[in-house]
BAMIPA-587506 format. One record per residue (C-alpha): residue number from 1; y, x, z. Coordinates in steps of 0.5 Angstrom, whole numbers, plus 2048, in hexadecimal, padded with zeros to 3 digits. Layout:
N
(NUM, (Y, X, Z)) ...
//
This chain:
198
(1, (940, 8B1, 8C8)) (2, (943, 8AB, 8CA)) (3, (948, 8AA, 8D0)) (4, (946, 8A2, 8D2)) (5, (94A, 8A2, 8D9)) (6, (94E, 8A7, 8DE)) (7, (94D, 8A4, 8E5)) (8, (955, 8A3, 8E8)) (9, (954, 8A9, 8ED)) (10, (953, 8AE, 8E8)) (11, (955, 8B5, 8E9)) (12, (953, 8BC, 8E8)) (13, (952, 8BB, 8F1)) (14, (94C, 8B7, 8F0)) (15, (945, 8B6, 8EC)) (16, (941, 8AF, 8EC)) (17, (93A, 8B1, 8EF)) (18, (934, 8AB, 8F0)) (19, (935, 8A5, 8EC)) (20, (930, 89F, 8EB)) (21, (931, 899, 8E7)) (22, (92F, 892, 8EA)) (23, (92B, 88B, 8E8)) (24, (933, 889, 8E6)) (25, (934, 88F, 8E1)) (26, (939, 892, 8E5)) (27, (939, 89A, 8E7)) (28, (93B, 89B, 8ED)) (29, (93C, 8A3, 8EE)) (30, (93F, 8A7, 8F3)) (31, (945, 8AB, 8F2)) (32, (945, 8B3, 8F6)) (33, (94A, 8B8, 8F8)) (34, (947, 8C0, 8F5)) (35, (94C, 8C3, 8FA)) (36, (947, 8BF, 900)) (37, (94E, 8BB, 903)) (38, (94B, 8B6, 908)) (39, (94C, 8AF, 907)) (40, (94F, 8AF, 901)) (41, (948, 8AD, 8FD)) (42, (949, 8A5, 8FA)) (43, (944, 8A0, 8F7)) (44, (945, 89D, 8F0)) (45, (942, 898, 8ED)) (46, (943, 897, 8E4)) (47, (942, 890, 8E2)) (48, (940, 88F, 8DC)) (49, (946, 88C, 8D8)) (50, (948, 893, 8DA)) (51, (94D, 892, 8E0)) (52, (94C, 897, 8E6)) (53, (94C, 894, 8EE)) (54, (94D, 899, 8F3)) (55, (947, 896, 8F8)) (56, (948, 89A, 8FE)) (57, (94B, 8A1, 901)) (58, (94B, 8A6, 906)) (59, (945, 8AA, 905)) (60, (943, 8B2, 906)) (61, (93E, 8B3, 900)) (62, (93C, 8AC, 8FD)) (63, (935, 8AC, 8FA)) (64, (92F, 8A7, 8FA)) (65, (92F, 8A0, 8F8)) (66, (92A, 89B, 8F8)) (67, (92A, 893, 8F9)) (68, (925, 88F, 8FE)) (69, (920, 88A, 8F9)) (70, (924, 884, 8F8)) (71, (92A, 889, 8F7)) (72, (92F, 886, 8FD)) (73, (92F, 88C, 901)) (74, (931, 893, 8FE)) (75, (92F, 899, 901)) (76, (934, 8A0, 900)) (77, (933, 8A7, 902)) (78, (939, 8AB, 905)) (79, (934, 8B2, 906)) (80, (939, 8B7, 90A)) (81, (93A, 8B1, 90F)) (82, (933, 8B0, 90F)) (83, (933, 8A9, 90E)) (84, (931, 8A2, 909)) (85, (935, 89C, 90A)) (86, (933, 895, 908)) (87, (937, 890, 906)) (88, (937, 889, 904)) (89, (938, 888, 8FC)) (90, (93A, 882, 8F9)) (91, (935, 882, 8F3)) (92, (93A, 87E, 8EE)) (93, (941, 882, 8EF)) (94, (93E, 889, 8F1)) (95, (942, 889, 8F8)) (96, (93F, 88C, 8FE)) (97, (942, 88B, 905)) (98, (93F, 88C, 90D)) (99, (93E, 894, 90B)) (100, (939, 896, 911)) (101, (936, 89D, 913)) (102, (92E, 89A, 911)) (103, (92C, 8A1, 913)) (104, (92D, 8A8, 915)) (105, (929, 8AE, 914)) (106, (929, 8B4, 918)) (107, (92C, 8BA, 916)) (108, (927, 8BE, 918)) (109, (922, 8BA, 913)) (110, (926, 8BB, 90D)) (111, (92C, 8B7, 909)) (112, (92B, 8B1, 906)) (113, (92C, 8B1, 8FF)) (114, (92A, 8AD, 8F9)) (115, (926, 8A6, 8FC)) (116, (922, 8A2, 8F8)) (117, (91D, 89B, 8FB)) (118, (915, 89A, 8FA)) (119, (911, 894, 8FA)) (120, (911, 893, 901)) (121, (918, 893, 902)) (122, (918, 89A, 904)) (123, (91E, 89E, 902)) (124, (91C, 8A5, 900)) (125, (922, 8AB, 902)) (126, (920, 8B2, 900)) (127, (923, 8B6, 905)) (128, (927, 8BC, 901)) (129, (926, 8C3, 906)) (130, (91F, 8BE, 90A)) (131, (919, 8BF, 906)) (132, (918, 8B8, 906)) (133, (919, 8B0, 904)) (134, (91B, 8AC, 908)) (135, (918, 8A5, 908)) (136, (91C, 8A0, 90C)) (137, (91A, 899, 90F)) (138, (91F, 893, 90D)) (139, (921, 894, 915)) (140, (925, 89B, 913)) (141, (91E, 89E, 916)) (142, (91B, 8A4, 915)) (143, (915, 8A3, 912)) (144, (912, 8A9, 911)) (145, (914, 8B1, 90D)) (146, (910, 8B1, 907)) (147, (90F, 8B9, 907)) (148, (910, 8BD, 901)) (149, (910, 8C4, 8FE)) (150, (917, 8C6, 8FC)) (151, (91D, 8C6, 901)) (152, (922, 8C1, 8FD)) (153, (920, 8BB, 8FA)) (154, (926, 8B8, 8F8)) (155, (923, 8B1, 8F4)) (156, (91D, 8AD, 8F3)) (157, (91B, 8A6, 8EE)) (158, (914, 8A3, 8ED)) (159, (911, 8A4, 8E6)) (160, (90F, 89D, 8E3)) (161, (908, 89C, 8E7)) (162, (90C, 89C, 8ED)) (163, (907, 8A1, 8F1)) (164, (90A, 8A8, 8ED)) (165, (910, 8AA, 8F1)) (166, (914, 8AF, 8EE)) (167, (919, 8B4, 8F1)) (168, (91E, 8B8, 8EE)) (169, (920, 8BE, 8F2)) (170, (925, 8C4, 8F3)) (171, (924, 8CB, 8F3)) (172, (92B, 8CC, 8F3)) (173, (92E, 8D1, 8FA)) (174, (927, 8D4, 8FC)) (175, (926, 8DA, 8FE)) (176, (920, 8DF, 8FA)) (177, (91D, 8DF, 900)) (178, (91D, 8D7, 8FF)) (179, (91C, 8D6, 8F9)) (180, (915, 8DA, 8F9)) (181, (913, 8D6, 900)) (182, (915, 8D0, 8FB)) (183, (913, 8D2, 8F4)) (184, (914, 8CA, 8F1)) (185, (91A, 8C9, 8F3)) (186, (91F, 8C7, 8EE)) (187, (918, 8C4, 8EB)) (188, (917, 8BC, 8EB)) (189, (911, 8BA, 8EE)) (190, (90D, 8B4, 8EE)) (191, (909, 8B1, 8F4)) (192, (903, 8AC, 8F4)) (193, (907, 8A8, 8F9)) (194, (902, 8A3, 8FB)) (195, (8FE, 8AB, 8FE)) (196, (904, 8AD, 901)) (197, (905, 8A6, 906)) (198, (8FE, 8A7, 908)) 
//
């Protein structure tokens, strides 16, 4: 094993958690306190000649990342605010700027984690504690809750015939009395995701 990089924030108070390269070859990834301190989550961005960027700061639980079709908004998940932010994206630097709240998830449906985009533009947050995706219209509207078996989804991609959705889940937490409700928790699934929109 290799170290390659080790992100300027580093310490034993904190673990990367989502991380997702763009169109440019940059990983962005976030960076999330283990002892659950507010506000102390941060967004990085790792270039490829090897240089680290602190892209943004401030977040509870910093998780889901995706990019509109043209890569010019980028979308951020902080899950125990319930909130995914949008922001305008130089495409050439990798700079973002103009963070806005673009949409807000009910606690009572779950929180927001990993975040991914369909080929309708929708983006896909499965609902960690909700039993359901959601898809979100390019508005920030929620479009609907795609239902599934188990209680925390935690990520979702499309394999590559683009109609195959796979969601990784957690079993992590449960109760028996949970986990016997929910046997295929922890497990990951695939969804015919053209069946799941009708």
């Amino acid at each position: 094993m290799e170290t390659l990089a080790r992100v300027p924030h580093a310490s034993p108070a904190f673990r990367f958690n989502d991380g997702r390269y763009d169109r440019q070859g940059r990983l962005w990834t976030g960076l999330m306190n283990t002892q659950g301190e507010k506000g102390t989550g941060r967004l990085y961005r790792f270039d490829p000649d090897g240089t680290w960027h602190l892209a943004d700061d401030g977040f509870d639980l910093p998780n889901g990342l995706a990019w509109s079709a043209d890569g010019r908004i980028f979308y951020f998940t902080d899950s125990h605010r319930g909130e995914i932010h949008a922001y305008d994206v130089d495409t050439r630097s990798g700079s973002i700027s103009h963070r806005r709240v673009f949409c807000r998830i009910d606690p009572e449906l779950g929180k927001p984690d990993g975040l991914t985009r369909d080929a309708h533009g929708h983006l896909l947050s499965p609902l960690f504690d909700g039993a359901a995706i959601a898809r979100i219209a390019s508005d920030g509207a929620l479009e609907r809750l795609i239902r599934l078996p188990v209680p925390r989804p935690t990520h979702c991609a499309f394999l590559g015939d683009g109609k195959t959705l796979v969601v990784t889940t957690a079993r992590f937490g449960l109760t028996p009395r949970q986990l016997s409700a929910a046997p295929e928790s922890g497990s990951l699934l695939a969804l015919d995701y053209p069946a799941a929109l009708r």
